[in-house]
N, CA, C and O atoms as a DFTB+ gen file, in Angstrom:
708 C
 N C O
     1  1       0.798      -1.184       0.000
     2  2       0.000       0.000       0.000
     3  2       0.847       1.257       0.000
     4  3       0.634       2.002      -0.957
     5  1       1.544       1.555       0.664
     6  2       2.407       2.535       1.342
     7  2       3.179       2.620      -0.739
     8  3       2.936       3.707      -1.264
     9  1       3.801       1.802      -1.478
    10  2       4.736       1.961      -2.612
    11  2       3.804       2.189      -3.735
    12  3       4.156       2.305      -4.909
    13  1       2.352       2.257      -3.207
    14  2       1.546       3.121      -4.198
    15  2       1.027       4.390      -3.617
    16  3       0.584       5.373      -4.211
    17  1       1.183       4.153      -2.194
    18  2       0.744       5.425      -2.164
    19  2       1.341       6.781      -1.886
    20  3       0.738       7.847      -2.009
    21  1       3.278       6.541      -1.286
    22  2       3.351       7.073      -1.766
    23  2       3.929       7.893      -3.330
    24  3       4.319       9.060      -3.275
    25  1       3.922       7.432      -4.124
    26  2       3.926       7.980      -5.693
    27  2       3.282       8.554      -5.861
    28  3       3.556       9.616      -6.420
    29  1       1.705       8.174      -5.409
    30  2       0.172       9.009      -5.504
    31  2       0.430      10.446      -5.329
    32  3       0.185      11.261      -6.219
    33  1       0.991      10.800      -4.029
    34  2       1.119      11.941      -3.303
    35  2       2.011      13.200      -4.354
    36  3       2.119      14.419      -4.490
    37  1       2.489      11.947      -4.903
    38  2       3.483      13.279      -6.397
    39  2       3.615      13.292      -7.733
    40  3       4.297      14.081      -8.387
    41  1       2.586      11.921      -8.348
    42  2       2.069      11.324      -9.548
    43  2       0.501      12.221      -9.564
    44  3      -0.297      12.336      -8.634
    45  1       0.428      12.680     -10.714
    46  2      -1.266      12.395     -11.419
    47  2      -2.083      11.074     -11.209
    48  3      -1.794       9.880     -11.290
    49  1      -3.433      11.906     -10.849
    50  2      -4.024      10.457      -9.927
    51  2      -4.545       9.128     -11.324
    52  3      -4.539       7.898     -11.368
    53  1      -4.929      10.202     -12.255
    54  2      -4.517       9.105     -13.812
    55  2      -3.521       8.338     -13.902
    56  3      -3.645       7.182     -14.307
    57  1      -2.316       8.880     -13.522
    58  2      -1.207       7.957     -14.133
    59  2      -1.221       6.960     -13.545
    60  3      -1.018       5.884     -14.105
    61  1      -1.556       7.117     -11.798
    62  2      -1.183       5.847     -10.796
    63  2      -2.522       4.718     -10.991
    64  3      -2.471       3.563     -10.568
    65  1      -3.492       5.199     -11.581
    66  2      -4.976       4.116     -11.358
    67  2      -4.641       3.671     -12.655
    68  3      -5.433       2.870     -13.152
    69  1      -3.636       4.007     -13.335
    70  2      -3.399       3.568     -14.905
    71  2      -2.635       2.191     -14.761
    72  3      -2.990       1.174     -15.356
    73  1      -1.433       2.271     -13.820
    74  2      -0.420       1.528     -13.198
    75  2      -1.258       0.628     -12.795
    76  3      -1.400      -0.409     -13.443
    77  1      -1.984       0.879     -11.612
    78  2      -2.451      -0.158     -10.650
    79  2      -3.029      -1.208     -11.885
    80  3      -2.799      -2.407     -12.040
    81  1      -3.867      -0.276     -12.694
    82  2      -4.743      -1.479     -13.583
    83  2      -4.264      -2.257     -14.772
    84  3      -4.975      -3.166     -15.202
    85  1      -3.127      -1.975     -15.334
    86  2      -2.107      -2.600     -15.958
    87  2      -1.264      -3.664     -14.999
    88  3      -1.279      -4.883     -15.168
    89  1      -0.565      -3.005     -14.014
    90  2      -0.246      -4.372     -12.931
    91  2      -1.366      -5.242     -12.628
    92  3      -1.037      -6.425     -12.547
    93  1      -2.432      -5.028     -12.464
    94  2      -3.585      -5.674     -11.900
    95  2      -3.936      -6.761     -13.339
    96  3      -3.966      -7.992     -13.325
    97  1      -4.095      -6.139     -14.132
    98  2      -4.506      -6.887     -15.256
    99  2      -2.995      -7.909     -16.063
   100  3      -3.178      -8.725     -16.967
   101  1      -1.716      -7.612     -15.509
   102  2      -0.878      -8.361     -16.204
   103  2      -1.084      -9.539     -15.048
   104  3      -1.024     -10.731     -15.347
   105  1      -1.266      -9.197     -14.057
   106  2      -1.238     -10.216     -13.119
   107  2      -2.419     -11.133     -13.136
   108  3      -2.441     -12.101     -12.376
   109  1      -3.130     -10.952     -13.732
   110  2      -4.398     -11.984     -14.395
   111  2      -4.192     -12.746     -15.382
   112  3      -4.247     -13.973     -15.299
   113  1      -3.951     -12.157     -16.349
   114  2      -2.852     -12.522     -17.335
   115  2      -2.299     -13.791     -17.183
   116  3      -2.864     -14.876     -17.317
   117  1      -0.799     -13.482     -16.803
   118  2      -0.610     -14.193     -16.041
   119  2      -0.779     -15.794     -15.195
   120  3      -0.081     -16.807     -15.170
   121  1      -2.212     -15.353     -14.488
   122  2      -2.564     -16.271     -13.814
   123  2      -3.882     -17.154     -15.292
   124  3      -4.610     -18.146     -15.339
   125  1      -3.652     -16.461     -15.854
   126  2      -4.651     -17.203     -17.001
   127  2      -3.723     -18.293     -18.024
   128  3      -4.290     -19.293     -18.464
   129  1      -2.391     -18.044     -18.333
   130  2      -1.524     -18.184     -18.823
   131  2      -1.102     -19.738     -18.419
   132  3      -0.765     -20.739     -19.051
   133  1      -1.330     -19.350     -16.829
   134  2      -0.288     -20.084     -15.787
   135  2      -1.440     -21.368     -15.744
   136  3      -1.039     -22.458     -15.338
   137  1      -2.703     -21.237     -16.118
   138  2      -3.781     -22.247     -16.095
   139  2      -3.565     -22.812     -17.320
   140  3      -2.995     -23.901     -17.386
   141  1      -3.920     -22.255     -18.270
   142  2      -3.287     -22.959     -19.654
   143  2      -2.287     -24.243     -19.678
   144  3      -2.518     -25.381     -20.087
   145  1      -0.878     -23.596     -19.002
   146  2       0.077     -24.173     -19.180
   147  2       0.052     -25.172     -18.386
   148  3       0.539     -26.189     -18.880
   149  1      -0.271     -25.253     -17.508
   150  2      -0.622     -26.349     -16.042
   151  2      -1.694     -27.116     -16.155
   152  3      -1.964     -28.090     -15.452
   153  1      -2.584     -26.486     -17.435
   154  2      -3.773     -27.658     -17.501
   155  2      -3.646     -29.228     -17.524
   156  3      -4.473     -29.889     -16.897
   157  1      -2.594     -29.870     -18.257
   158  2      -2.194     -30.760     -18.642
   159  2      -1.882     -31.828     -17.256
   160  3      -2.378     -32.914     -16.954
   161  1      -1.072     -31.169     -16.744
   162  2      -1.078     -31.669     -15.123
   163  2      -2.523     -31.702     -14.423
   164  3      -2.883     -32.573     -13.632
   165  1      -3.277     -30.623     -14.842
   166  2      -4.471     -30.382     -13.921
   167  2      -5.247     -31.779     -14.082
   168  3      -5.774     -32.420     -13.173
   169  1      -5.192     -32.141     -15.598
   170  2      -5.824     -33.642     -16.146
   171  2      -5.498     -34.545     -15.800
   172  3      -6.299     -35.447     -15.553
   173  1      -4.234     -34.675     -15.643
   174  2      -3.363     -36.142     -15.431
   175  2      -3.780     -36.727     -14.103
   176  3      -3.860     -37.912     -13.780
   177  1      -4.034     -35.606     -13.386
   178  2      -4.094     -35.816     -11.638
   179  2      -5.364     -36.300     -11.405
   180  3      -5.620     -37.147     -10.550
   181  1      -6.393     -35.640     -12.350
   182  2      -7.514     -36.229     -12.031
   183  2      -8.186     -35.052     -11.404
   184  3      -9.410     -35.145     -11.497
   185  1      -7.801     -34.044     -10.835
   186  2      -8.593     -32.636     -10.306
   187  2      -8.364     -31.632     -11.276
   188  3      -7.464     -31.390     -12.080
   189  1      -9.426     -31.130     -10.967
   190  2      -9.443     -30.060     -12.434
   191  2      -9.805     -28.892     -11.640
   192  3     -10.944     -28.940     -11.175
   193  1      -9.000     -27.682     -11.326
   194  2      -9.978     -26.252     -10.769
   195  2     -10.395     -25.110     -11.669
   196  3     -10.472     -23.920     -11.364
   197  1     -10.689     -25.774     -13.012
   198  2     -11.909     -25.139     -13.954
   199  2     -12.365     -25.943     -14.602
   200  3     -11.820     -27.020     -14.843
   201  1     -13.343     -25.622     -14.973
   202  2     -14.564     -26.661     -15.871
   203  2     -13.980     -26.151     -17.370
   204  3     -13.694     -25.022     -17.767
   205  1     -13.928     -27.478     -18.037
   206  2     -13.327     -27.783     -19.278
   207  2     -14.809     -27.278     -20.071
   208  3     -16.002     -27.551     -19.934
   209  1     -14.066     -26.465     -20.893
   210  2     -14.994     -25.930     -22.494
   211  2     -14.057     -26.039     -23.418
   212  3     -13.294     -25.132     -23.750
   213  1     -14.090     -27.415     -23.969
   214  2     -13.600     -27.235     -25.495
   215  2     -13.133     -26.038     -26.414
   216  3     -13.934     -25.961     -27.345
   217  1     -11.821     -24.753     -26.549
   218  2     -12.333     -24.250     -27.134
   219  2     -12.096     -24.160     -28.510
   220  3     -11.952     -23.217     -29.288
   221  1     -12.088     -25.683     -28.637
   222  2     -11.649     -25.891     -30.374
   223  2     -12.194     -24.936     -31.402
   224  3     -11.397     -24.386     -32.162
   225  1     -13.593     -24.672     -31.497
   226  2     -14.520     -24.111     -32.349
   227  2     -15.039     -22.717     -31.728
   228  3     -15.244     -21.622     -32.252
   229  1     -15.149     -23.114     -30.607
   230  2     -15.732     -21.632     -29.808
   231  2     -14.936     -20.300     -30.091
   232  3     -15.228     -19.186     -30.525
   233  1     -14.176     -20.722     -29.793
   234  2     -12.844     -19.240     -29.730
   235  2     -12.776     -18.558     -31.025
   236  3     -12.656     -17.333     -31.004
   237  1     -12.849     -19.321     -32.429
   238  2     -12.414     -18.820     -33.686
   239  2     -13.982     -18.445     -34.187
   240  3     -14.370     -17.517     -34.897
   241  1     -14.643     -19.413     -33.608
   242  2     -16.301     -18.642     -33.928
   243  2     -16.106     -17.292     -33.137
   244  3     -15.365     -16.487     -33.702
   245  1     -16.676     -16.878     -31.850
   246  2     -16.224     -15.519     -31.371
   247  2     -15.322     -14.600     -31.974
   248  3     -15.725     -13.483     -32.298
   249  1     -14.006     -14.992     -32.182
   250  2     -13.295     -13.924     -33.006
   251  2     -14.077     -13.674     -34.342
   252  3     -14.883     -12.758     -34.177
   253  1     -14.094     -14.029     -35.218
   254  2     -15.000     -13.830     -36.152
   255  2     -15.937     -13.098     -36.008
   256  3     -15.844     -12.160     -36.800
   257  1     -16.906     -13.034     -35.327
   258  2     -18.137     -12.761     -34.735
   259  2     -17.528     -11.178     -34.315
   260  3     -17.821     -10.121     -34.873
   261  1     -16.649     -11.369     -33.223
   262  2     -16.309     -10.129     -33.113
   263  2     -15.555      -9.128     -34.122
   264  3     -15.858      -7.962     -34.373
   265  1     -14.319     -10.020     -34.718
   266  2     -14.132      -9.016     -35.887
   267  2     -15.147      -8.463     -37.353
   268  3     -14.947      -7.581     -38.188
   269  1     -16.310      -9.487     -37.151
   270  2     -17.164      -8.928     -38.543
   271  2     -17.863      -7.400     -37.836
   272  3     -17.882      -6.255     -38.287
   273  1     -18.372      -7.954     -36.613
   274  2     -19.100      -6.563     -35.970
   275  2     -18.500      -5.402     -36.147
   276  3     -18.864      -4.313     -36.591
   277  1     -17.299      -5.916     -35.627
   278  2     -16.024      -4.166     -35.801
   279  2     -16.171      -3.730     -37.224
   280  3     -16.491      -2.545     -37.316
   281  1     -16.015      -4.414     -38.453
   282  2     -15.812      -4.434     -39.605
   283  2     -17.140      -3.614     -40.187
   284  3     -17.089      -2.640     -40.939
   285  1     -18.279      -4.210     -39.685
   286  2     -19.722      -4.174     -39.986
   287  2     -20.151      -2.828     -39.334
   288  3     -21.090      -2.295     -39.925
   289  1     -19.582      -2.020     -38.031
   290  2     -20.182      -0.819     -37.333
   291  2     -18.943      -0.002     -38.130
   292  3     -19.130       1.164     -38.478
   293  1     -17.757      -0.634     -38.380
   294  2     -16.845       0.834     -38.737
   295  2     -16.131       0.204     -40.372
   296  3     -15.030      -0.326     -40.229
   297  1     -16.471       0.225     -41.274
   298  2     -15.781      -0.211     -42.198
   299  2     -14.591      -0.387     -42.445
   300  3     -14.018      -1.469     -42.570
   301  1     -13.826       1.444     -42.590
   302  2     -12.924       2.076     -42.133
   303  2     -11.871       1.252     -41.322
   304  3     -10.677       1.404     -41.583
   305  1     -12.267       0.401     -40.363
   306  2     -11.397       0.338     -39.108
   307  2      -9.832      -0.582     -40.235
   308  3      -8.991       0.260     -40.550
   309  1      -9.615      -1.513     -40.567
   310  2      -9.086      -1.796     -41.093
   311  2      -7.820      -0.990     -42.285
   312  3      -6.647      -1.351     -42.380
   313  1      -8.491       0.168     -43.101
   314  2      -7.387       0.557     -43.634
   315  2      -7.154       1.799     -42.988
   316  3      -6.243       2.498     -43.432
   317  1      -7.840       2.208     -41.981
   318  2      -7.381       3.041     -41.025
   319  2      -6.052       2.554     -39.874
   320  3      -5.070       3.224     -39.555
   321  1      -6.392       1.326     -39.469
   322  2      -5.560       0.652     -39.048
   323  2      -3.800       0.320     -39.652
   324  3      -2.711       0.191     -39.093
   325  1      -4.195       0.289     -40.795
   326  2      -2.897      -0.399     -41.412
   327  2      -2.460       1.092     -42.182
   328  3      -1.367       1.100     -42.748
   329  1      -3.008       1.915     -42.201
   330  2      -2.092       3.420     -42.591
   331  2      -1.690       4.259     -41.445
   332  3      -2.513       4.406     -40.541
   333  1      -0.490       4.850     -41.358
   334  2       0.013       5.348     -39.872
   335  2       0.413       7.159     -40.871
   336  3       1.333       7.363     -41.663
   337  1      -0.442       7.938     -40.505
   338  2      -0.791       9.304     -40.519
   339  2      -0.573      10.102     -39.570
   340  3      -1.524      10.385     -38.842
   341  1       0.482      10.572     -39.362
   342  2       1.098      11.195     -37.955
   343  2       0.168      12.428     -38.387
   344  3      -0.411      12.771     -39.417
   345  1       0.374      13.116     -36.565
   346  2      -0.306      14.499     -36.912
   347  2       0.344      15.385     -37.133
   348  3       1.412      15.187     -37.712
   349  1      -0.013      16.601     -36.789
   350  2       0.930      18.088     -37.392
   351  2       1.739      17.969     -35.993
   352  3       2.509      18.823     -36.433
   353  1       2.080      17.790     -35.165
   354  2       3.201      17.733     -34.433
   355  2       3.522      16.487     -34.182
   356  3       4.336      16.366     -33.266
   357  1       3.187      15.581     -34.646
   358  2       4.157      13.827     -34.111
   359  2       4.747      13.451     -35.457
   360  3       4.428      13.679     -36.624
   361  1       5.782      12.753     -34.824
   362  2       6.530      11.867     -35.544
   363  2       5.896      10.732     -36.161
   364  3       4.960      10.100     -35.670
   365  1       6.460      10.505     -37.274
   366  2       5.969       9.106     -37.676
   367  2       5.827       7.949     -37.341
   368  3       5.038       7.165     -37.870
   369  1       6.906       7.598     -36.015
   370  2       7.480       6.508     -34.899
   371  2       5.971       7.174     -33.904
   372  3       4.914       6.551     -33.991
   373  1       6.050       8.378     -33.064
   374  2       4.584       8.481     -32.105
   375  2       3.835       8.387     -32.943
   376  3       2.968       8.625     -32.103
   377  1       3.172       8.242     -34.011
   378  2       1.844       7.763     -34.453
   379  2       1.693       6.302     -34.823
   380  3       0.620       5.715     -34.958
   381  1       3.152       5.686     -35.000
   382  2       3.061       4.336     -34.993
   383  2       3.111       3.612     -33.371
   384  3       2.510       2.571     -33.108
   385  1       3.748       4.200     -32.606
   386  2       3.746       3.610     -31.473
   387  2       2.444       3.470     -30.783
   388  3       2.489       2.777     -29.767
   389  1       1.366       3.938     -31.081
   390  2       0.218       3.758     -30.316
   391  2      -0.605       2.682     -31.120
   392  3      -1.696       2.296     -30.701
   393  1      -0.076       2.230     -32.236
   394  2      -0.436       0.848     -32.519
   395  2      -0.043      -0.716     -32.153
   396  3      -0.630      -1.790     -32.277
   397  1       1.453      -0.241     -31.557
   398  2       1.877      -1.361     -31.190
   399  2       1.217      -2.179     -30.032
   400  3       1.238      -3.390     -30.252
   401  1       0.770      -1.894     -29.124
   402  2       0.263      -2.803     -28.453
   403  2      -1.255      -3.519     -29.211
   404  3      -1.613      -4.665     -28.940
   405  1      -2.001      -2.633     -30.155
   406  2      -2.961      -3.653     -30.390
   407  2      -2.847      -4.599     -31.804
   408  3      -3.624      -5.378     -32.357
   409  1      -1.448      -4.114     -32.101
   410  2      -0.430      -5.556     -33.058
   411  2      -0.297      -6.764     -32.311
   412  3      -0.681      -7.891     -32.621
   413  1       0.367      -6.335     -31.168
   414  2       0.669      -7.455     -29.934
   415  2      -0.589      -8.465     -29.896
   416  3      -0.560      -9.690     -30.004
   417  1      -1.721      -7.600     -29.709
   418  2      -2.763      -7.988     -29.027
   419  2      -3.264      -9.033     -30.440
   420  3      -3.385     -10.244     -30.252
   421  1      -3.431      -8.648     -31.318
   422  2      -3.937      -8.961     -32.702
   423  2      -2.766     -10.814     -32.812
   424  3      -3.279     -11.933     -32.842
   425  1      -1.422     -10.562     -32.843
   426  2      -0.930     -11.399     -33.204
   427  2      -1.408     -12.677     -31.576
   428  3      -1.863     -13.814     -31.698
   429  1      -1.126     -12.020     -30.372
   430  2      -1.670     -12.561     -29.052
   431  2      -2.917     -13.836     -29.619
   432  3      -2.882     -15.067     -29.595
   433  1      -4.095     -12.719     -30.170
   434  2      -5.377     -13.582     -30.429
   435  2      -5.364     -14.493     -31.605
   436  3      -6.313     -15.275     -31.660
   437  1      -4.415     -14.553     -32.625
   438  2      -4.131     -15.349     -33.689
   439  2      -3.342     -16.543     -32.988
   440  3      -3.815     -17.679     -32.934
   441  1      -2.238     -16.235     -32.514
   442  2      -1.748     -17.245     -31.846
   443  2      -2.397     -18.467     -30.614
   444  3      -2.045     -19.585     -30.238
   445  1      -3.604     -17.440     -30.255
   446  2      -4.207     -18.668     -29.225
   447  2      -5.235     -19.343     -30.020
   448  3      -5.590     -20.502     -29.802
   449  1      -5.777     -18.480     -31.086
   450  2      -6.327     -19.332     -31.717
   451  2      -5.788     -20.880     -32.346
   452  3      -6.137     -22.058     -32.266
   453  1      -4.662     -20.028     -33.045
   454  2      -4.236     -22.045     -33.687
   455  2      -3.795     -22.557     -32.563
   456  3      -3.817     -23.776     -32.733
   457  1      -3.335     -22.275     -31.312
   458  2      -2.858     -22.991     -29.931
   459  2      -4.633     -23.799     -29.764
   460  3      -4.815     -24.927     -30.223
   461  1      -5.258     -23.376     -29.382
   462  2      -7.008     -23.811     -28.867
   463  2      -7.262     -25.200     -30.347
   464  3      -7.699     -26.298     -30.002
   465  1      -6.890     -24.907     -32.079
   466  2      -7.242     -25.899     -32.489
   467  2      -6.237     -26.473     -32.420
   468  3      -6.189     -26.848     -33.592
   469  1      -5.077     -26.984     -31.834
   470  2      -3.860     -27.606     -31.770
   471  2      -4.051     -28.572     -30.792
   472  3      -4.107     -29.797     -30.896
   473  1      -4.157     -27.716     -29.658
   474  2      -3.889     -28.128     -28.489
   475  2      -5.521     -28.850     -27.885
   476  3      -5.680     -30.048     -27.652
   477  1      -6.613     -27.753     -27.726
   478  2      -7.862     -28.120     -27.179
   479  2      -7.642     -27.581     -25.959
   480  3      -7.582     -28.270     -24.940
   481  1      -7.528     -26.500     -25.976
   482  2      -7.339     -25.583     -24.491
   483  2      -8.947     -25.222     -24.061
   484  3      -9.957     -25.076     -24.750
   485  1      -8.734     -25.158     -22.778
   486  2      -9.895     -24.977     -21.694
   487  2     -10.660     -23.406     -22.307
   488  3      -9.804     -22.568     -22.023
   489  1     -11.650     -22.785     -22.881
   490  2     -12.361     -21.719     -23.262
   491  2     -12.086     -20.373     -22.321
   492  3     -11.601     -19.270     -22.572
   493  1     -12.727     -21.102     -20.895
   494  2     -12.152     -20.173     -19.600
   495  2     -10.892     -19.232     -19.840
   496  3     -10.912     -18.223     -20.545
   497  1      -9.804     -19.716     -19.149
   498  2      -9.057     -19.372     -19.106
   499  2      -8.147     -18.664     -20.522
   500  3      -7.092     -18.030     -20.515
   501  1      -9.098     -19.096     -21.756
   502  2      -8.517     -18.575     -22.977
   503  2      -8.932     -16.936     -23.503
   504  3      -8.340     -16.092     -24.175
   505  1     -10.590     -17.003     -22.648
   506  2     -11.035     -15.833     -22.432
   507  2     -10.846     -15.126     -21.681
   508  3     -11.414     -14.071     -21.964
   509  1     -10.351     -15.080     -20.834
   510  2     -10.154     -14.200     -19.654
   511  2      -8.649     -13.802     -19.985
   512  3      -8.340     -12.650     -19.681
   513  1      -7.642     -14.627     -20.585
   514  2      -6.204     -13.984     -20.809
   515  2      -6.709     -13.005     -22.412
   516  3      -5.884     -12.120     -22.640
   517  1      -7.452     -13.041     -23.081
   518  2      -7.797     -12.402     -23.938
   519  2      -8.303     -11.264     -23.804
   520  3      -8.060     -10.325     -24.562
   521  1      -9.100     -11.215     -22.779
   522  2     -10.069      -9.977     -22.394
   523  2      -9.448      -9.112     -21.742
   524  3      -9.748      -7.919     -21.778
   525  1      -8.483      -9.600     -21.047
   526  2      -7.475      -8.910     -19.877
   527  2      -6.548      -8.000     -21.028
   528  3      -6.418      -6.786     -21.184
   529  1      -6.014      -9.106     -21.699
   530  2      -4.522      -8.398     -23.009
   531  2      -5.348      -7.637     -23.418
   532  3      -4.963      -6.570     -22.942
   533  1      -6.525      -7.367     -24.164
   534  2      -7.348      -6.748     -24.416
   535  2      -7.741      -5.110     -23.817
   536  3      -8.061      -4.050     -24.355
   537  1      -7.537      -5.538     -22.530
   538  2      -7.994      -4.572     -21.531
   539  2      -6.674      -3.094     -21.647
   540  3      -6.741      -1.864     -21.645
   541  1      -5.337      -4.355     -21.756
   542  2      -3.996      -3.611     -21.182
   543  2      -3.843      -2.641     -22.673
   544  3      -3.379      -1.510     -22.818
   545  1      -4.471      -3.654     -23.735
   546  2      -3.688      -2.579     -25.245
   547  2      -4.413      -1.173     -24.826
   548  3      -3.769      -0.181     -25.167
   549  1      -5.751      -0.898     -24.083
   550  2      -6.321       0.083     -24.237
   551  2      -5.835       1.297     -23.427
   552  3      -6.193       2.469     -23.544
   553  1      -4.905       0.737     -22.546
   554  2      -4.241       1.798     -22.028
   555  2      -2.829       2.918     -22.130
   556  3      -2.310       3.759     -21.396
   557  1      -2.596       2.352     -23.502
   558  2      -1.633       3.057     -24.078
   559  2       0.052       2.650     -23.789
   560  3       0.487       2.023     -22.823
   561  1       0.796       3.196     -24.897
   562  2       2.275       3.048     -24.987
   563  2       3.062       3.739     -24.152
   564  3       4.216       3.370     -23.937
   565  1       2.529       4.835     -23.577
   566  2       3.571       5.485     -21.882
   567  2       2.993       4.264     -21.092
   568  3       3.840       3.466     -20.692
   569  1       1.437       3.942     -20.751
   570  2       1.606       3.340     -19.532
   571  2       2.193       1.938     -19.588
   572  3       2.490       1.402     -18.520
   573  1       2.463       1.045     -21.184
   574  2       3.624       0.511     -21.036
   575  2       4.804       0.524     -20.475
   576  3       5.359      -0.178     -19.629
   577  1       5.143       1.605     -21.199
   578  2       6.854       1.683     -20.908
   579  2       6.538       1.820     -19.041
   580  3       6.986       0.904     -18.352
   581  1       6.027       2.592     -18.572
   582  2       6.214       3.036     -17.345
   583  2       6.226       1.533     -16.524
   584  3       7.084       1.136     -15.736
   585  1       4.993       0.839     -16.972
   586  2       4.834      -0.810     -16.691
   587  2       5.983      -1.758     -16.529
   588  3       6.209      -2.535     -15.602
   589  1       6.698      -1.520     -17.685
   590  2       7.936      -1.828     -17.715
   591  2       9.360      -1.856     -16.936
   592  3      10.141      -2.698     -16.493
   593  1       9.265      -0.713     -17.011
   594  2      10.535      -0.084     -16.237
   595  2       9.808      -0.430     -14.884
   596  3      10.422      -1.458     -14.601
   597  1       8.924      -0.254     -13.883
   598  2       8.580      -0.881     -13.188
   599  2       8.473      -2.418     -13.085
   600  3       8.427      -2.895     -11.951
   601  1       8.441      -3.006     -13.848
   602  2       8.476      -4.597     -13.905
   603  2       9.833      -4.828     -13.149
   604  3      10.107      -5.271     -12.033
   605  1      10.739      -4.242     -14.439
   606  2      12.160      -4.454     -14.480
   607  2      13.322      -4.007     -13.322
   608  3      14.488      -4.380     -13.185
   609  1      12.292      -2.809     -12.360
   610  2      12.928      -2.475     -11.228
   611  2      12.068      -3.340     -10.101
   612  3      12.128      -3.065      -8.903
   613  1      11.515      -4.079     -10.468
   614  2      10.780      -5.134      -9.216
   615  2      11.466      -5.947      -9.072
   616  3      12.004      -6.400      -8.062
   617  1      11.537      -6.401     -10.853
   618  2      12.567      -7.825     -10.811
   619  2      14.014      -8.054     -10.489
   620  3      14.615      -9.127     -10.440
   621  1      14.522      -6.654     -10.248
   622  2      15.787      -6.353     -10.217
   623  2      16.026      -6.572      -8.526
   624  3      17.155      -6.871      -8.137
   625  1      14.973      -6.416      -7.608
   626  2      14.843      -5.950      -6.434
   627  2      14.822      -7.448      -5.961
   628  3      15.588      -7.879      -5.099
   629  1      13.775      -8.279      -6.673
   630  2      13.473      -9.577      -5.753
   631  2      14.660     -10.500      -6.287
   632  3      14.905     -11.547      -5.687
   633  1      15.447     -10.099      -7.479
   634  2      16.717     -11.465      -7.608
   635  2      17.644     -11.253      -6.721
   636  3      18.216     -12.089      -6.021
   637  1      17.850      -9.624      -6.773
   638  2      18.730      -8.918      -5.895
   639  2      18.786      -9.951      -4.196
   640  3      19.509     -10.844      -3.754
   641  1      17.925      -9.398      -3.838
   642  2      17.229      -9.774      -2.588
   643  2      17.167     -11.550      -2.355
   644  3      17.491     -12.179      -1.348
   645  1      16.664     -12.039      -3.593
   646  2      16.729     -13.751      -3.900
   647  2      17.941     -14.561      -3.513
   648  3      18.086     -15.609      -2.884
   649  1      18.984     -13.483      -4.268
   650  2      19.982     -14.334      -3.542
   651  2      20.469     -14.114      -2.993
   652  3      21.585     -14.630      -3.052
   653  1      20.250     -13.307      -2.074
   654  2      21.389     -13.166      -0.804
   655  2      20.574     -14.132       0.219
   656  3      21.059     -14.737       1.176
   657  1      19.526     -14.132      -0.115
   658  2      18.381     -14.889       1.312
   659  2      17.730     -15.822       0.747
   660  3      16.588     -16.105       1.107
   661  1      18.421     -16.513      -0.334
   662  2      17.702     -17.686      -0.434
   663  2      18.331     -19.134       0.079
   664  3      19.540     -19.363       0.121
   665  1      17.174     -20.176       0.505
   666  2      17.735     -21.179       1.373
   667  2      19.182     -21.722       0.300
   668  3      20.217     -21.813       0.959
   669  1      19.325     -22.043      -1.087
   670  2      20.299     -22.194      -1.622
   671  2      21.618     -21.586      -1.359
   672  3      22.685     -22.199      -1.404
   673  1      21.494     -20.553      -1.130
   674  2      22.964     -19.453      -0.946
   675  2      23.016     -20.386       0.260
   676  3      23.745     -21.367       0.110
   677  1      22.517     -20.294       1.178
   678  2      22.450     -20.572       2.619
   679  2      23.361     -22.092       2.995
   680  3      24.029     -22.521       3.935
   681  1      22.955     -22.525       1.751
   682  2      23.290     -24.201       2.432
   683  2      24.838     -24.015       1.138
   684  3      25.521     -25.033       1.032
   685  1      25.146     -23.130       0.522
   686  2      26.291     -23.415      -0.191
   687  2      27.435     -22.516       0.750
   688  3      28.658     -22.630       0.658
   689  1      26.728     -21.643       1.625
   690  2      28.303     -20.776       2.714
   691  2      28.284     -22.235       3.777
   692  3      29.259     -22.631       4.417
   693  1      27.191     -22.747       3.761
   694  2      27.553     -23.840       5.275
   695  2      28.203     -25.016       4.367
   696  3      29.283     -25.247       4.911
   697  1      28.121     -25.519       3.705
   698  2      28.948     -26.433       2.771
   699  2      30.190     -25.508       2.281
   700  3      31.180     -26.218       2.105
   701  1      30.453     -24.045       1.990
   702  2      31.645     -23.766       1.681
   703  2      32.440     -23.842       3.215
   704  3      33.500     -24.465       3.177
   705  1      32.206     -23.507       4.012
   706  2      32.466     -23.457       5.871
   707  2      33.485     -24.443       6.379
   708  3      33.740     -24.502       7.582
């Protein structure tokens, strides 16, 4: 609480509810990811802590469904999409950079698709890491980077920290001893 709040106290209250919900949502992510990948075990064992939906057919029906709608309310969206028209003060790189995350996102949902007819992944968990990535493209290319560089100073903190105090170090000074 206290390492969000205080930033709050000298951050724009946008920027920090921007953070929280990008951390919040990678960390779903994440945990959607982490179901996927573990499903396989989840089967073998015989306990399952989600209910299996096929989403062989489901998933690529929905996308569809959803990309005709987009297609069908905005025609446009498509070669608007794929032409990058900077404005009277941006660069050609800032008017492309605010596409990159929903490239990510685009190649993200292609890829789980042929993963779901490959594999036969659980629907659940295929939707919810979709809806989430989904969620994060909408918040833009600063609150990336900022995401980032925060990731990268977390991760820097807990290896840091990992090994000086982890039981491994521990049992290699009493075996070096």
């Amino acid at each position: 609480g206290i390492v969000v709040a205080v930033p709050a106290l000298f951050m724009n209250l946008t920027e920090v509810t921007d953070l929280a919900s990008i951390g919040t949502l990678f960390a779903f992510v994440v945990v959607c990811a982490g179901v996927l990948f573990k499903e396989k075990e989840f089967s073998e064992s015989g306990t399952r802590f989600v209910p299996y939906i096929n989403s062989q057919l489901i998933l690529p029906i929905i996308l569809a469904i959803v990309f005709g709608t987009i297609y069908y309310f905005n025609p446009t969206f498509i070669s608007d999409f794929l032409t990058v028209v900077p404005k009277e003060d941006e660069t050609w790189l800032g008017a492309f950079s605010h596409k990159i995350p929903l490239i990510i996102f685009l190649i993200l949902a292609a890829s789980l698709t042929v993963l779901t007819l490959v594999r036969k992944l659980s629907l659940i968990p295929v939707l919810g890491l979709l809806s989430c990535a989904y969620l994060m493209t909408e918040l833009g290319i600063t609150n990336w980077i900022r995401f980032g560089v925060w990731l990268l100073v977390g991760l820097a903190i807990y290896a840091l920290y990992g090994y000086r105090h982890s039981k491994l170090h521990r049992r290699e000074e009493v075996a070096g001893q």
